[in-house]
GUSE-51006 format. One record per residue: z, x, y of N, C-alpha, C in turn. Coordinates in steps of 0.1 Angstrom, whole numbers, plus 5000, padded with zeros to 4 digits. Layout:
BEGIN
((Z,X,Y),(Z,X,Y),(Z,X,Y))
...
end
This chain:
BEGIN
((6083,1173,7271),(6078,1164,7260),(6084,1169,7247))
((6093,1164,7241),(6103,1166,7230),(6087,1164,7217))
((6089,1176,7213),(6079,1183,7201),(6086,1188,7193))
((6086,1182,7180),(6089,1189,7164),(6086,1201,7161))
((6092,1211,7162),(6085,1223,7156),(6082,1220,7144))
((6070,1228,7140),(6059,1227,7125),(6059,1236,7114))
((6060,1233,7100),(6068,1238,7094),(6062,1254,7092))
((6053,1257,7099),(6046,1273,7100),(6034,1271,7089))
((6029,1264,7083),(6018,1270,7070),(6010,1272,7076))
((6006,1274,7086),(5991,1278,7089),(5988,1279,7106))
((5977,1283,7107),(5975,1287,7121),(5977,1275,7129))
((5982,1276,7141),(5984,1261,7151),(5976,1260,7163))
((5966,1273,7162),(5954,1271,7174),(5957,1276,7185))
((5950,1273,7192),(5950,1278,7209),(5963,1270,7215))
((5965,1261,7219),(5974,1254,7224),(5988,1247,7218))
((5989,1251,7204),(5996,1243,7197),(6003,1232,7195))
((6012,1224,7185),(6022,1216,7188),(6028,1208,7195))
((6029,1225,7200),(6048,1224,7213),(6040,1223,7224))
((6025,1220,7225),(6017,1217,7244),(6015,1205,7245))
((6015,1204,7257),(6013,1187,7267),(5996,1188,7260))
((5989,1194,7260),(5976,1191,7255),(5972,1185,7240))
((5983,1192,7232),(5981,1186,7221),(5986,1167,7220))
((5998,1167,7226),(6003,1156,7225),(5991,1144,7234))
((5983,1149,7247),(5976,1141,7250),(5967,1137,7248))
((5956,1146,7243),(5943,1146,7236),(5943,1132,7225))
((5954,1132,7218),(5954,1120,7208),(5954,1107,7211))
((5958,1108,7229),(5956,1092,7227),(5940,1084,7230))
((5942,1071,7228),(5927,1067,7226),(5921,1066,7238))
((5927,1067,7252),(5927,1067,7264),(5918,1079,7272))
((5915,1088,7263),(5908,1098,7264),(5892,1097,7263))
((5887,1088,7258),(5877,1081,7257),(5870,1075,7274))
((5883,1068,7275),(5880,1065,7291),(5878,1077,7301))
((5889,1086,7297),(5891,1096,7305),(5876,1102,7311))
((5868,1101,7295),(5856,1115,7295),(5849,1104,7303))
((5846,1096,7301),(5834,1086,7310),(5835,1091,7322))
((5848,1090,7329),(5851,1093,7342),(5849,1106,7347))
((5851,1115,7342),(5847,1129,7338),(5834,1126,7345))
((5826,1122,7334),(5808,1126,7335),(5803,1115,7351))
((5810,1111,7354),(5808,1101,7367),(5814,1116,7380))
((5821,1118,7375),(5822,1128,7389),(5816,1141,7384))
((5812,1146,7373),(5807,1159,7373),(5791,1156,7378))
((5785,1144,7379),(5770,1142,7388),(5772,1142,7399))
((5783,1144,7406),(5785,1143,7422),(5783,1155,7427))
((5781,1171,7422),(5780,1180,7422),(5762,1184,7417))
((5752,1179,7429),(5739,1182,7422),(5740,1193,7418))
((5740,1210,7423),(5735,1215,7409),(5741,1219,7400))
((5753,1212,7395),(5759,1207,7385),(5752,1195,7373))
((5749,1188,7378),(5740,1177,7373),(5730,1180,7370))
((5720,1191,7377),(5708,1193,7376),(5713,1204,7365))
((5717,1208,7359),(5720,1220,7346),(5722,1211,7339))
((5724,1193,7334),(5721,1185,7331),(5706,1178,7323))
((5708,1171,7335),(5691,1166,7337),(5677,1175,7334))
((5680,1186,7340),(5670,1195,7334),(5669,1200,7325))
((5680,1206,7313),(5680,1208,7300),(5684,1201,7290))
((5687,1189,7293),(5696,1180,7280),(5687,1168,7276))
((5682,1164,7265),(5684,1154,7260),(5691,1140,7265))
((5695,1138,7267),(5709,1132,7268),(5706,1116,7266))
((5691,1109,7272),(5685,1098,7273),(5683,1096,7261))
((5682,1103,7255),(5677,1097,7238),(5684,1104,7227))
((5694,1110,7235),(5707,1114,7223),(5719,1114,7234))
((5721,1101,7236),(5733,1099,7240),(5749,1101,7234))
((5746,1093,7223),(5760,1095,7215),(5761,1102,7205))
((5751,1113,7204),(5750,1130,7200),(5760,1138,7210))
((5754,1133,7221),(5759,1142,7232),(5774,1140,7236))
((5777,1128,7236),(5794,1126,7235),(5798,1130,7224))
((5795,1128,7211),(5801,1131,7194),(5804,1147,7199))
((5792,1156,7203),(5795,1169,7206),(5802,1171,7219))
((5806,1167,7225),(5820,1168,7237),(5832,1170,7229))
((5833,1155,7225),(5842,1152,7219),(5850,1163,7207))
((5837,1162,7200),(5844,1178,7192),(5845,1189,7197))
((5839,1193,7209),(5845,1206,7214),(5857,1202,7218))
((5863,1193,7226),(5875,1192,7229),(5886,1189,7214))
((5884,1183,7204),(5892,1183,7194),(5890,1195,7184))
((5879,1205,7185),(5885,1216,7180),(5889,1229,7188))
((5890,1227,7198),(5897,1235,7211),(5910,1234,7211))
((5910,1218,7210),(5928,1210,7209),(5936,1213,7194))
((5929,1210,7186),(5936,1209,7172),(5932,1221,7161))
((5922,1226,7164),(5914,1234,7150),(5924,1249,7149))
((5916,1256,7144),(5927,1267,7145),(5920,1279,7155))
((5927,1286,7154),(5924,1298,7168),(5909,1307,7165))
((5905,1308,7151),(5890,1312,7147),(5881,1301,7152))
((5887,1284,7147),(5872,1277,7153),(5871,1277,7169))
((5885,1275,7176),(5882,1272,7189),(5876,1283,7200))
((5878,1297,7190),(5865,1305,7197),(5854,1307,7195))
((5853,1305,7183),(5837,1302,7175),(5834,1289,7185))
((5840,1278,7189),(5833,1269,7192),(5828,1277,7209))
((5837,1280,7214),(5838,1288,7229),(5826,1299,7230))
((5826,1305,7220),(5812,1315,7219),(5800,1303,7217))
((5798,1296,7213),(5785,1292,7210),(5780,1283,7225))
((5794,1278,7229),(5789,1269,7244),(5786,1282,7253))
((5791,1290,7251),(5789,1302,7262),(5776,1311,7257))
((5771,1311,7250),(5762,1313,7240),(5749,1310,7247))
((5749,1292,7244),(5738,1283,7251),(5737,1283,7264))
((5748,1282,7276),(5747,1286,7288),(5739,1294,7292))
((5742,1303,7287),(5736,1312,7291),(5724,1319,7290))
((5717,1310,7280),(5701,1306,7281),(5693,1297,7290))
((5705,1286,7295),(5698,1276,7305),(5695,1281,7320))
((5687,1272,7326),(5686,1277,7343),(5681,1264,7347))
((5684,1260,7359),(5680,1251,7367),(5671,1251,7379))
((5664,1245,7383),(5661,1246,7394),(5662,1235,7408))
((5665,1241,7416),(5667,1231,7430),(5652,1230,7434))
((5653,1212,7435),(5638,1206,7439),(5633,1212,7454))
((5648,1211,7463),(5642,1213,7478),(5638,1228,7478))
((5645,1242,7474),(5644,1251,7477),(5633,1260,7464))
((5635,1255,7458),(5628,1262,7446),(5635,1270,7439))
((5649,1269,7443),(5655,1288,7435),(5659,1279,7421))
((5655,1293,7411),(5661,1289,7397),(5676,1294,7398))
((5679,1289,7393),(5697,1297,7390),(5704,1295,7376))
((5712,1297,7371),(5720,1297,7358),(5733,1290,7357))
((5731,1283,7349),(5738,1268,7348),(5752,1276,7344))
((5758,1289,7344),(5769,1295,7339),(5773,1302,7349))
((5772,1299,7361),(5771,1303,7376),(5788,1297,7372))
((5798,1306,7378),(5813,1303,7378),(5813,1292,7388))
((5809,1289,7401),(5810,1278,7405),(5811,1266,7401))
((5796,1267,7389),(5793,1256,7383),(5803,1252,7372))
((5809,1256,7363),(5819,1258,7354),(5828,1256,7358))
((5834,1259,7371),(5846,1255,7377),(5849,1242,7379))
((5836,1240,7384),(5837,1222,7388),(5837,1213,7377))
((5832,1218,7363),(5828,1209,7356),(5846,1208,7348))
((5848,1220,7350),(5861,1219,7341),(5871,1213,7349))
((5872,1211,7360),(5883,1208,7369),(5882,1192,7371))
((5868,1184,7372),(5865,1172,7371),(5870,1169,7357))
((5869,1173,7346),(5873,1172,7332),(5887,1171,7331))
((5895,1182,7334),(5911,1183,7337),(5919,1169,7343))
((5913,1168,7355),(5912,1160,7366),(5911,1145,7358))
((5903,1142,7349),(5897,1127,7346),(5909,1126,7335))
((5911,1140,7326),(5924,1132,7315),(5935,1131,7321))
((5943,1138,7328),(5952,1138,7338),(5953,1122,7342))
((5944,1122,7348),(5947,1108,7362),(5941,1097,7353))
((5937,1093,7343),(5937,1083,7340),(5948,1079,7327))
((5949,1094,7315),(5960,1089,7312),(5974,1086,7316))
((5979,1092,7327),(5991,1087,7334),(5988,1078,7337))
((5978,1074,7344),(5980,1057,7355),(5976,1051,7340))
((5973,1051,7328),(5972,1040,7322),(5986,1036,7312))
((5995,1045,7315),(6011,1045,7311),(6015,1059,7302))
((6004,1067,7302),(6008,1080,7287),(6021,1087,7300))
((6029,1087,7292),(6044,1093,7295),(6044,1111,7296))
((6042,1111,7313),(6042,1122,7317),(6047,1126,7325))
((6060,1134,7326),(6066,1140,7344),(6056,1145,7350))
((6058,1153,7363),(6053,1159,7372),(6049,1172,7364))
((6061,1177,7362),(6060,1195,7358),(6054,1192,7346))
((6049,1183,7336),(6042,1183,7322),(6029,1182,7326))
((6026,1177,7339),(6013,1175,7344),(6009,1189,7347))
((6018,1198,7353),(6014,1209,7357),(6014,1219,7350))
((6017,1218,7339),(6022,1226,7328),(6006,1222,7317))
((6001,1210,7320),(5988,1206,7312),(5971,1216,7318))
((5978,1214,7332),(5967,1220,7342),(5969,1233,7340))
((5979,1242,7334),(5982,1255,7336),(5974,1258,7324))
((5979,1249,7309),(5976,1255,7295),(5958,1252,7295))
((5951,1250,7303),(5939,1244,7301),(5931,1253,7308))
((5938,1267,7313),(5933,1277,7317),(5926,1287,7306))
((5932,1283,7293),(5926,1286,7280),(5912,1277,7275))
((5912,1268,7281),(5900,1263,7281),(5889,1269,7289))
((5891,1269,7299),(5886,1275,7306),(5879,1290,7304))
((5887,1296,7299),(5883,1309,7295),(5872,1306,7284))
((5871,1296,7277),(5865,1302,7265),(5850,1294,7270))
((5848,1284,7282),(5836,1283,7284),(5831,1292,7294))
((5838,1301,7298),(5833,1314,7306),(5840,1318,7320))
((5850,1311,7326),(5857,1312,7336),(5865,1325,7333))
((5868,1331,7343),(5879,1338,7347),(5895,1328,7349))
((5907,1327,7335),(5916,1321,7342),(5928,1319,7352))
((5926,1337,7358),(5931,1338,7369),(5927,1330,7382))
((5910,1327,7379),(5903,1318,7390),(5905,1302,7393))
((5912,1296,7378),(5916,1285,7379),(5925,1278,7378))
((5926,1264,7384),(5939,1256,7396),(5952,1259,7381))
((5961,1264,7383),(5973,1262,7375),(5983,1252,7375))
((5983,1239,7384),(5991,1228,7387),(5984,1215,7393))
((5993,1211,7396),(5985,1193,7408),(5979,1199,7419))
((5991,1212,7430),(5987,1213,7438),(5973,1223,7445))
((5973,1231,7430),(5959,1244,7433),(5948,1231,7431))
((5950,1222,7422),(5940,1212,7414),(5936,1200,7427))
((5945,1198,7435),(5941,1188,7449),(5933,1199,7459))
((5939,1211,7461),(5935,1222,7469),(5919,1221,7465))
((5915,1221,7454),(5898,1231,7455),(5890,1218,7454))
((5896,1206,7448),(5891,1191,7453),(5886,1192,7470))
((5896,1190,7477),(5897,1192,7489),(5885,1204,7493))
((5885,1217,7487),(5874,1223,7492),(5858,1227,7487))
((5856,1213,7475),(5846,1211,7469),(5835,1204,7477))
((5847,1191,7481),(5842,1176,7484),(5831,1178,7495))
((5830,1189,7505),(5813,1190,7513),(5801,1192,7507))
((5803,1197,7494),(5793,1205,7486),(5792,1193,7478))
((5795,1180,7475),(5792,1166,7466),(5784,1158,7473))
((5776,1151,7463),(5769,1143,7470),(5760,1135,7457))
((5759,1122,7463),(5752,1110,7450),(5734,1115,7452))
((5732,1127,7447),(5713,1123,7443),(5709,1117,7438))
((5696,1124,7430),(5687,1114,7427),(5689,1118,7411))
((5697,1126,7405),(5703,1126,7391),(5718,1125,7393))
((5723,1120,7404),(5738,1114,7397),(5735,1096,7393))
((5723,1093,7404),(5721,1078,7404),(5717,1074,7387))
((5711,1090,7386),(5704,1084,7371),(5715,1089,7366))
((5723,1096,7360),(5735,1095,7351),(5740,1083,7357))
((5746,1073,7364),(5753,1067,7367),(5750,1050,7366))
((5730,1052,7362),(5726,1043,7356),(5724,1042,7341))
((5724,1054,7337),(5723,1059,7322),(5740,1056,7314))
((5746,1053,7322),(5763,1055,7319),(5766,1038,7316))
((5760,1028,7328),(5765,1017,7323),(5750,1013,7316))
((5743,1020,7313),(5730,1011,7304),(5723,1018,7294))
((5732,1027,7289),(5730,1038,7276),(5719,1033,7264))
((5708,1041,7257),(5702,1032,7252),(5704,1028,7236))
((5703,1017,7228),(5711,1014,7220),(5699,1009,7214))
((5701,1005,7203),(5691,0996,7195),(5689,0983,7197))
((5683,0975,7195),(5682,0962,7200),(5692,0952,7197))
((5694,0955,7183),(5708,0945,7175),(5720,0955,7180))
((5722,0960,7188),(5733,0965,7193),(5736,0963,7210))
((5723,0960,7219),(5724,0948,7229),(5737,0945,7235))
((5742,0931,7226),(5748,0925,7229),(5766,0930,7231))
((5770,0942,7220),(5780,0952,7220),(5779,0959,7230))
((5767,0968,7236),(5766,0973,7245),(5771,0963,7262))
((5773,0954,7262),(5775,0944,7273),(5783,0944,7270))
((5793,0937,7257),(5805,0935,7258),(5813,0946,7259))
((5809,0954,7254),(5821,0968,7253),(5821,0982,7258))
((5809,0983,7257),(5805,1001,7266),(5805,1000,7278))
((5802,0984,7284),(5799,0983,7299),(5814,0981,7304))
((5822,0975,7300),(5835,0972,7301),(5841,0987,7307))
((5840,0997,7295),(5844,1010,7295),(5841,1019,7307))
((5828,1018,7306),(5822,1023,7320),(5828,1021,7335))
((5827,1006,7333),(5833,1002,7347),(5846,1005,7349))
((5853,1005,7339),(5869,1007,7341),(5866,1024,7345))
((5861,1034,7337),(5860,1045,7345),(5856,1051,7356))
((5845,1041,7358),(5840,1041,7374),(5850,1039,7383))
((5858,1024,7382),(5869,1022,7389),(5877,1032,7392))
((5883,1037,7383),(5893,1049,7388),(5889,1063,7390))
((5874,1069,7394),(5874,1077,7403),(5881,1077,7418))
((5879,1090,7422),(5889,1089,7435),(5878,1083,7445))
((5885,1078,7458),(5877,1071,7468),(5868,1076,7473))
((5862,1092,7473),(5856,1100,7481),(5849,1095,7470))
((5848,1096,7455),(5834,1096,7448),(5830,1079,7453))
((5835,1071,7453),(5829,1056,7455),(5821,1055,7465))
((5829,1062,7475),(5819,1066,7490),(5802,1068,7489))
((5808,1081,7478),(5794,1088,7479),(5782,1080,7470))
((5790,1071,7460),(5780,1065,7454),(5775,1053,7462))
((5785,1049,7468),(5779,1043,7479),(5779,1025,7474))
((5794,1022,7469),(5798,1012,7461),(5813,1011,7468))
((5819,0998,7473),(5833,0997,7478),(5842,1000,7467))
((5851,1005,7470),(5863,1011,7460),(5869,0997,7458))
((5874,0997,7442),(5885,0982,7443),(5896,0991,7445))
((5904,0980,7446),(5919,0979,7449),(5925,0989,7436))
((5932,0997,7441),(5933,1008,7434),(5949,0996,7422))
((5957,0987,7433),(5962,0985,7420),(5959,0975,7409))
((5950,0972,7412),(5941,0960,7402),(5932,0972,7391))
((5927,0979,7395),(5925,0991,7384),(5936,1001,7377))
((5950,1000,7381),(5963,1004,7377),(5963,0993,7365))
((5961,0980,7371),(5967,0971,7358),(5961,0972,7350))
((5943,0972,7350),(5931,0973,7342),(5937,0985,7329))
((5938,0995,7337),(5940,1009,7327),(5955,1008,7322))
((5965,0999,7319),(5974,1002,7318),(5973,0989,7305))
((5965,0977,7309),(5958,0969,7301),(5952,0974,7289))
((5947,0983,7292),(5933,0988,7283),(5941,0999,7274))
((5951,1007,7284),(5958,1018,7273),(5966,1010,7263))
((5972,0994,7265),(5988,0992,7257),(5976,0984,7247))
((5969,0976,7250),(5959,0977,7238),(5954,0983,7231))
((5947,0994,7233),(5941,1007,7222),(5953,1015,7216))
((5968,1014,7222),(5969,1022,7214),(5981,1011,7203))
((5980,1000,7204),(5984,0995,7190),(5974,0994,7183))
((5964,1001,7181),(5956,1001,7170),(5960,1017,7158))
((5966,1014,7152),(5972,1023,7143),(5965,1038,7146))
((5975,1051,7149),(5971,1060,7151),(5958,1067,7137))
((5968,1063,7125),(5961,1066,7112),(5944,1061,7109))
((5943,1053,7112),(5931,1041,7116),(5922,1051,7127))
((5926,1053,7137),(5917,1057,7148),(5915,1073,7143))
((5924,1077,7137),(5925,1093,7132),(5912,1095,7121))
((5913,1087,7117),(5905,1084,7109),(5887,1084,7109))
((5884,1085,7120),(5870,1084,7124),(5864,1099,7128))
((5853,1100,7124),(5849,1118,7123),(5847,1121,7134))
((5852,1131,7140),(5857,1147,7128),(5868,1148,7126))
((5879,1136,7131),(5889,1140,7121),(5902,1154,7121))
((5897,1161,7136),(5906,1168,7138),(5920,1170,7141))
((5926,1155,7142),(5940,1154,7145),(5946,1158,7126))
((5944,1151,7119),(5940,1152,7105),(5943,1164,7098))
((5932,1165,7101),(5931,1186,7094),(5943,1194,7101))
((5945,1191,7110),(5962,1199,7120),(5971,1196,7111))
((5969,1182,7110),(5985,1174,7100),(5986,1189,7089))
((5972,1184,7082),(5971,1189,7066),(5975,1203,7069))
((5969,1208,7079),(5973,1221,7079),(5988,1227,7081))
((5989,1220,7091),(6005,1223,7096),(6016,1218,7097))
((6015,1203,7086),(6024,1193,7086),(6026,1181,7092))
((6034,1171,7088),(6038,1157,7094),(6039,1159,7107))
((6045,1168,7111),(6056,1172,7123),(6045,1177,7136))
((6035,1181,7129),(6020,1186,7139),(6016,1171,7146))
((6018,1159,7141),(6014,1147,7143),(6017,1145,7159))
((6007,1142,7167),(6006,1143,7184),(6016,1125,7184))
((6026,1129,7193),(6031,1115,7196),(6045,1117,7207))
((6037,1114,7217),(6044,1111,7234),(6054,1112,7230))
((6069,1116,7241),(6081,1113,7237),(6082,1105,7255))
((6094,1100,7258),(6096,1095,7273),(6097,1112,7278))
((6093,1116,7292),(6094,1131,7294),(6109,1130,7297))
((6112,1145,7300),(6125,1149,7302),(6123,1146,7315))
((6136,1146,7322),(6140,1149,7336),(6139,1161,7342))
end
């Protein structure tokens, strides 16, 4: 991915510039991405249940995305002091939670590397595969070079990054040896009900039909077939959800980058200011 080097004034963070990560995070397609994300991280009950048990989430919904959201744009964009400051504080709070399994009674610790593995790998997984199939201009080796740099993510919500997938093919491999241990409970059904019917104010109703449900479904759609299974819903036609997301990406992103940049917090922004025009995230066609 042909990247401007930047004219040096200031720190360029964890990932910089010159990463497939910086360049992808900016598009608006990422939005979709995370929906899809939180649809397969419930497929993993006691993953969900470090969830449902400690979060808010029913009555601070779009707290709870706003704060995603900004961990991932000051991870992606901020400079190398916030994106560990942000990394210590998620690792921080983990590590005060615990869960408990209804059938057996064991508590356990929602910072269990199992559990973090899955969550991060479903996350990797959801921007990956929805921004390509929705047209964001990516080879093979930039894909695997996205999955590699995100091993720094990883580290900073508590993983070991020697422990995690470095490409497509470690990334299909631990898919493959997750999928016995997944299954649609009785808190993925409620995330999965809570996802297309999020709660909203009354004069916001009718937006919520038109537009959040829209969103939803399109992310539902492009989970992989094992999750559809499990939710226990026929999978559509994977290329009628190809066109959907390829529809939905050439629309969002003629909405002016400056415009969409524009909405808080504003981290693509602060990169610019800090590091110049040239810091500005924007696809090239990949190399061969």
């Amino acid at each position: 991915m042909a990247v401007v080097p930047t004219a040096g004034r200031g720190d360029p963070g964890l990932f910089t510039p010159a990463s497939v990560t910086w360049q992808m995070h900016g598009d608006p397609m990422m939005w979709v991405a995370g929906i899809r994300a939180l649809y397969l991280q419930a497929l993993h009950p006691r993953a969900v249940r470090g969830v449902t048990q400690n979060s808010d989430f029913r009555r601070d919904a779009w707290g709870r995305l706003m704060r995603t959201a900004d961990f991932v744009g000051t991870t992606t964009y901020g400079t190398t002091e916030a994106a560990e400051r942000a990394g210590a504080r998620v690792r921080r709070i983990h590590r005060m939670l615990t869960a408990t399994d209804p059938d057996s009674g064991e508590r356990y610790g929602v910072d269990e590397p199992e559990l973090l593995l899955w969550v991060h790998c479903a996350e990797i997984d959801s921007y990956l595969h929805v921004l390509r199939r929705s047209g964001f201009p990516l080879s093979d080796a930039q894909a695997d070079r996205y999955i590699a740099e995100h091993r720094v993510s990883a580290r900073l919500v508590g993983l070991d990054p020697e422990s995690v997938p470095a490409g497509r093919a470690e990334l299909a491999a631990y898919f493959d040896r997750v999928r016995p241990r997944l299954a649609a409970g009785p808190e993925a059904r409620e995330v999965d009900d809570f996802l297309l019917r999020p709660p909203v104010h009354p004069l916001l109703l009718p937006a919520r039909e038109l537009l959040w449900r829209r969103v939803a479904l399109l992310a539902y759609a492009a989970l992989p077939p094992y999750a559809h299974e499990l939710y226990g819903r026929p999978a559509p036609a994977p290329a009628a959800v190809t066109r959907r997301l390829r529809a939905t990406g050439t629309l969002l992103r003629r909405v002016p980058d400056r415009l969409r940049w524009q909405l808080p917090p504003k981290h693509i922004l602060r990169a610019m200011a800090r590091l110049g025009p040239d810091a500005r995230p924007a696809p090239a066609k990949p190399r061969s």
